[in-house]
C-alpha positions as CSV (number, residue, x, y, z in Angstrom):
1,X,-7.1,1.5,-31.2
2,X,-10.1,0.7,-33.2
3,X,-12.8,-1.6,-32.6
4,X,-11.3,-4.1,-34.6
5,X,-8.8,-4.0,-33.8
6,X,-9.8,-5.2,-30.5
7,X,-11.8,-8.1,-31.9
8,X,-8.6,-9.1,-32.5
9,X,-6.3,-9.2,-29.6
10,X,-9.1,-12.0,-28.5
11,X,-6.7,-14.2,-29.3
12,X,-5.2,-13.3,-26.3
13,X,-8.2,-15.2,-24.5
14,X,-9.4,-18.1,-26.9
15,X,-5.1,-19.4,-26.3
16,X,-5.7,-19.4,-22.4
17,X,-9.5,-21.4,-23.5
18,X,-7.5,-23.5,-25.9
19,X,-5.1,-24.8,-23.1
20,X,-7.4,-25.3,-20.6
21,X,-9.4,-27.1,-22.8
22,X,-6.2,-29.0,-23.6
23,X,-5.3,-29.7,-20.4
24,X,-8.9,-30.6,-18.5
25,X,-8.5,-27.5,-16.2
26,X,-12.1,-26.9,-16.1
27,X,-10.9,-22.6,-16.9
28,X,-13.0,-22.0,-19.6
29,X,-16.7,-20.5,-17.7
30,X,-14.1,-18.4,-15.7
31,X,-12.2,-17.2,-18.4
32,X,-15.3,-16.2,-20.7
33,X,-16.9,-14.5,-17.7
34,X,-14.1,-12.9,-16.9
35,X,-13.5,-11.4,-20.7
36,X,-16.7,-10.4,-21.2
37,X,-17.2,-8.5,-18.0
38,X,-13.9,-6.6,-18.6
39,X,-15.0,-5.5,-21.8
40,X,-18.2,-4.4,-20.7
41,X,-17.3,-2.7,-17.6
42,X,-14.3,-0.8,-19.1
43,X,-16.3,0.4,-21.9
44,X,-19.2,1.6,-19.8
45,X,-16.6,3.2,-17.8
46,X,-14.8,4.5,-20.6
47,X,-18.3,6.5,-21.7
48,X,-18.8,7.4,-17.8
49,X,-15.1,9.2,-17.6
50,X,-15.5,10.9,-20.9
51,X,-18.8,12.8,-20.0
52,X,-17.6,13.6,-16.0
53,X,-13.8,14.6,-17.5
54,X,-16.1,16.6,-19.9
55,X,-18.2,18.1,-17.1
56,X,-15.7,18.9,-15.0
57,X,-18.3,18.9,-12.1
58,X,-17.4,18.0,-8.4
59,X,-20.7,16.2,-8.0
60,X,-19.8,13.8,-10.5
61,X,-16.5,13.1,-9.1
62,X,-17.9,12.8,-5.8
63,X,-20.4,10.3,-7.1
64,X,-17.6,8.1,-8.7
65,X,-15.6,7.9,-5.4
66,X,-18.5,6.7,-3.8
67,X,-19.3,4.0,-6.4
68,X,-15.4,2.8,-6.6
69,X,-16.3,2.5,-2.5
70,X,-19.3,1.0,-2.5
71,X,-18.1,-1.9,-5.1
72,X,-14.7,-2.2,-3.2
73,X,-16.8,-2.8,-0.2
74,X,-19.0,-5.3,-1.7
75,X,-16.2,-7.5,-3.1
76,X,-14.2,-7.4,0.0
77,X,-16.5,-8.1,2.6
78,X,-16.8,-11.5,0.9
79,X,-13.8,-12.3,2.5
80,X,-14.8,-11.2,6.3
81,X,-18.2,-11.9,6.2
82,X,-17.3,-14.0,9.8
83,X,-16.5,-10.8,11.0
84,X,-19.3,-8.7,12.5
85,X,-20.2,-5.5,11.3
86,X,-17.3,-5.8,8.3
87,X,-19.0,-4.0,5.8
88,X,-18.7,-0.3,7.9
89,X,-15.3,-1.1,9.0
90,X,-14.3,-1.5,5.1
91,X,-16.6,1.6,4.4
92,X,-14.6,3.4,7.1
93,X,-11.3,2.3,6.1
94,X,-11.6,3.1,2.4
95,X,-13.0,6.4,3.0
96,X,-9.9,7.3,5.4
97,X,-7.7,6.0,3.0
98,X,-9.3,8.2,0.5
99,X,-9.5,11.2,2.4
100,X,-6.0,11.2,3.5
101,X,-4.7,10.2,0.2
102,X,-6.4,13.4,-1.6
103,X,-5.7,15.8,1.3
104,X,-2.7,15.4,1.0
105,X,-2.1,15.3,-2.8
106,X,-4.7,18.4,-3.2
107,X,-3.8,20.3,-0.2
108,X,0.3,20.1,-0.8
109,X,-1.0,21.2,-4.7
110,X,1.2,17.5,-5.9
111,X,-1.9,17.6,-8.4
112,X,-4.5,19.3,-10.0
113,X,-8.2,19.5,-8.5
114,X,-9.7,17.5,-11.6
115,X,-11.6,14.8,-12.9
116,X,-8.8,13.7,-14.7
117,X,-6.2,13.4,-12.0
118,X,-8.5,12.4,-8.6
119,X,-10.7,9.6,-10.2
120,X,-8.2,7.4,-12.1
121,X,-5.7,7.9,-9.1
122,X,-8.5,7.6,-6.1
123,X,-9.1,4.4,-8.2
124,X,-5.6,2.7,-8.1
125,X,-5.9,3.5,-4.1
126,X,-9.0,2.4,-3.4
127,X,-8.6,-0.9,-5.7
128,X,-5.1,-1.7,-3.5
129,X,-6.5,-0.8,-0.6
130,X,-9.5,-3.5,-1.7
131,X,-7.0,-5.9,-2.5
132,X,-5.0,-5.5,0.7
133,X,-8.0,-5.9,2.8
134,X,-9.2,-8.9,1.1
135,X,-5.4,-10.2,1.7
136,X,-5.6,-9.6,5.4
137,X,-9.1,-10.5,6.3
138,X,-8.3,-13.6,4.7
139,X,-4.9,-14.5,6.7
140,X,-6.5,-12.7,10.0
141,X,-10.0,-14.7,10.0
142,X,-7.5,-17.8,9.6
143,X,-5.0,-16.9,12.4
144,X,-8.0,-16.7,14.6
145,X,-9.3,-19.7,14.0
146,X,-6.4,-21.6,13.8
147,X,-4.5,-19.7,17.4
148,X,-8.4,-20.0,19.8
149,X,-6.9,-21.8,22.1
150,X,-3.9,-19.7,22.3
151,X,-6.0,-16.6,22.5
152,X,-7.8,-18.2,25.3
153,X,-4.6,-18.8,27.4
154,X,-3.2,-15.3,26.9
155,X,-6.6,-14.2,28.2
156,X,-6.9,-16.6,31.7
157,X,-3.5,-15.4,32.4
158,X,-4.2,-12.0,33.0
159,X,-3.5,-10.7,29.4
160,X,-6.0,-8.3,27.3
161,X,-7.6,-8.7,24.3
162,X,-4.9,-6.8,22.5
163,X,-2.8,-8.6,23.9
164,X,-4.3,-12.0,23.1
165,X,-4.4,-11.3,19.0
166,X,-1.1,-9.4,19.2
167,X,0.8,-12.4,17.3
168,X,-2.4,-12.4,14.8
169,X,-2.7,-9.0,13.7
170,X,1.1,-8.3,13.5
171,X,1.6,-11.7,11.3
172,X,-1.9,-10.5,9.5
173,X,-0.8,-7.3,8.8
174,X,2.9,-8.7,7.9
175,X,1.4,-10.8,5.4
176,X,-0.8,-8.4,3.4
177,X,1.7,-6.0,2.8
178,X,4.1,-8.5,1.7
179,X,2.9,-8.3,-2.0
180,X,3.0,-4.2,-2.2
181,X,6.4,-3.9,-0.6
182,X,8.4,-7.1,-2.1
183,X,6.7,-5.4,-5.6
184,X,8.2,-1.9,-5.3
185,X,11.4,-3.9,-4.9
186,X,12.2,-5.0,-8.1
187,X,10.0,-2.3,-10.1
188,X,11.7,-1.4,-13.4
189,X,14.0,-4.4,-13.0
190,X,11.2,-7.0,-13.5
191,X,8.3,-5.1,-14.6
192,X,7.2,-1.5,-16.0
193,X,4.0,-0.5,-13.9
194,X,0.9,0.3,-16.2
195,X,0.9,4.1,-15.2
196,X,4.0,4.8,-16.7
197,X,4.0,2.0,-19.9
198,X,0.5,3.8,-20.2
199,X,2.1,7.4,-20.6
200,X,5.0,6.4,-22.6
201,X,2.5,4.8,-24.9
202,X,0.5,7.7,-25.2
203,X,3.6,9.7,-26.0
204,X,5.1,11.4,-22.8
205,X,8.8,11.9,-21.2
206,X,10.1,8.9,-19.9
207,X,11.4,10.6,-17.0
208,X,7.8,12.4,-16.7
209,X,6.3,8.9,-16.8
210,X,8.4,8.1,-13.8
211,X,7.9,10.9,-11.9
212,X,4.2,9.9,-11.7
213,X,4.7,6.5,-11.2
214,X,7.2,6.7,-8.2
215,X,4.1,8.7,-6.8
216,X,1.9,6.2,-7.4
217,X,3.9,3.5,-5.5
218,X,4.5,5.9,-2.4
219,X,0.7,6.2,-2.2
220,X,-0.1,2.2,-2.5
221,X,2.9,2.0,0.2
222,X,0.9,4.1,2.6
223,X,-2.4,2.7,1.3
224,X,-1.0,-1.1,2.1
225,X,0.3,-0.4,5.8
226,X,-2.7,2.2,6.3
227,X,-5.4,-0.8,5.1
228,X,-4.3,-3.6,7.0
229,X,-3.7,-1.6,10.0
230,X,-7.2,0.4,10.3
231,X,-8.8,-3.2,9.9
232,X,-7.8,-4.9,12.1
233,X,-7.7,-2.8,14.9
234,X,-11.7,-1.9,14.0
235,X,-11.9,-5.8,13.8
236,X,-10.4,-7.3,16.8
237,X,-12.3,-5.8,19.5
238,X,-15.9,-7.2,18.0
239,X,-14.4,-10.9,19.3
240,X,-14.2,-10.4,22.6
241,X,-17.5,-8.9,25.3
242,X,-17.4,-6.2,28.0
243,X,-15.9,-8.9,30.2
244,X,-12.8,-9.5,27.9
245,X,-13.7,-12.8,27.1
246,X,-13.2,-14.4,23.3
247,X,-16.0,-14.9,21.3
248,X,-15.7,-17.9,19.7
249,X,-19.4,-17.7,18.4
250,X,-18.2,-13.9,17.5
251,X,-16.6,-15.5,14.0
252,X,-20.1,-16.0,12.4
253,X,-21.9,-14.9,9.1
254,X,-23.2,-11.7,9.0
């Protein structure tokens, strides 16, 4: 694909302008925002990939991991900022994530040591496992708000802290992963994932294509249940003191 013709699949974003001009929805500064960071954020990226896959150097690699991280972190702490200390329990939980994922997948020799197989894969895990996180701080911070005085109760009766947000983390958790699993339900039914529409394009074996993508999806499964799970057990126990008692002050702004 050539530059212009790029240019020209714009059209795909001045139709979406076009109607929400149409129809008053007040879309437009988002959309154009949105367009032009994509295109300049994939193309710097494009230029980054090409000189590390040409480099071939671990460094490099390293360094890439630990940008996708650090940005992750940044967009999903957004969403717990009422959590204390959130940012290092995302920093933690994507670097497990990514760790485990790549131990695995390296260690059991499932794929190659390179650039060109750990970044863009590393990057569909750590961009779920962003996504997932931002999905259960979200549903978490508002199950705690919402279920105080409930927590409160569980807590003069005798019960622990774990015990108190028990009903909020499993209904937390529950609903984060709801997206990732109800997905993988009706893949190739409903959709073609990128990965593999992305390799057919470029040429390969269907059934190659598939391969790769089924181990794509088992990762994001592990990835979902792994995220959700890892944060809010690091979470829960900032809301409460030495004493077991709730925090209600404890959901502030970092």
């Amino acid at each position: 694909m050539s530059y212009l013709t790029l240019s020209i699949t714009l059209i795909f974003v001045i139709i979406p302008l076009i109607l929400s001009k149409t129809f008053k929805l007040g879309l437009e500064r988002d959309t154009i925002i949105a367009a032009v960071r994509s295109i300049i954020q994939l193309l710097a990226v494009g230029y980054v990939l090409q000189f590390v896959f040409n480099a071939e150097n671990a460094v490099y690699i390293v360094l890439m991991l630990l940008l996708m991280i650090g940005a992750a972190t940044q967009n999903a702490r957004k969403k717990g900022t009422s959590i204390k200390g959130i940012t290092w329990k995302l920093i933690v939980t994507f670097l497990f994530i990514e760790i485990l994922t790549q131990s695995i997948l390296l260690g059991l020799d499932i794929t190659p040591p390179t650039a060109q197989y750990v970044i863009p894969i590393s990057g569909m895990v750590i961009g779920n496992s962003m996504v997932l996180g931002i999905l259960f701080l979200n549903r978490f911070t508002a199950e705690m708000e919402t279920r105080q005085n409930q927590t409160e109760l569980i807590l003069s009766l005798g019960g622990t802290p774990k015990q108190a947000v028990h009903t909020q983390l499993i209904t937390s958790i529950k609903a984060s992963t709801i997206p990732t699993i109800e997905s993988q339900k009706t893949i190739g039914l409903v959709q073609l994932p990128g990965m593999m529409s992305g390799q057919i394009i470029a040429g390969a074996d269907p059934v190659q294509a598939v391969l790769f993508q089924l181990l794509i999806l088992f990762l994001l499964l592990t990835t979902a249940v792994t995220t959700s799970i890892m944060l809010g057990y690091l979470s829960y126990p900032t809301l409460f003191n030495q004493r077991m008692q709730f925090l209600r002050e404890s959901l502030i702004r970092e």
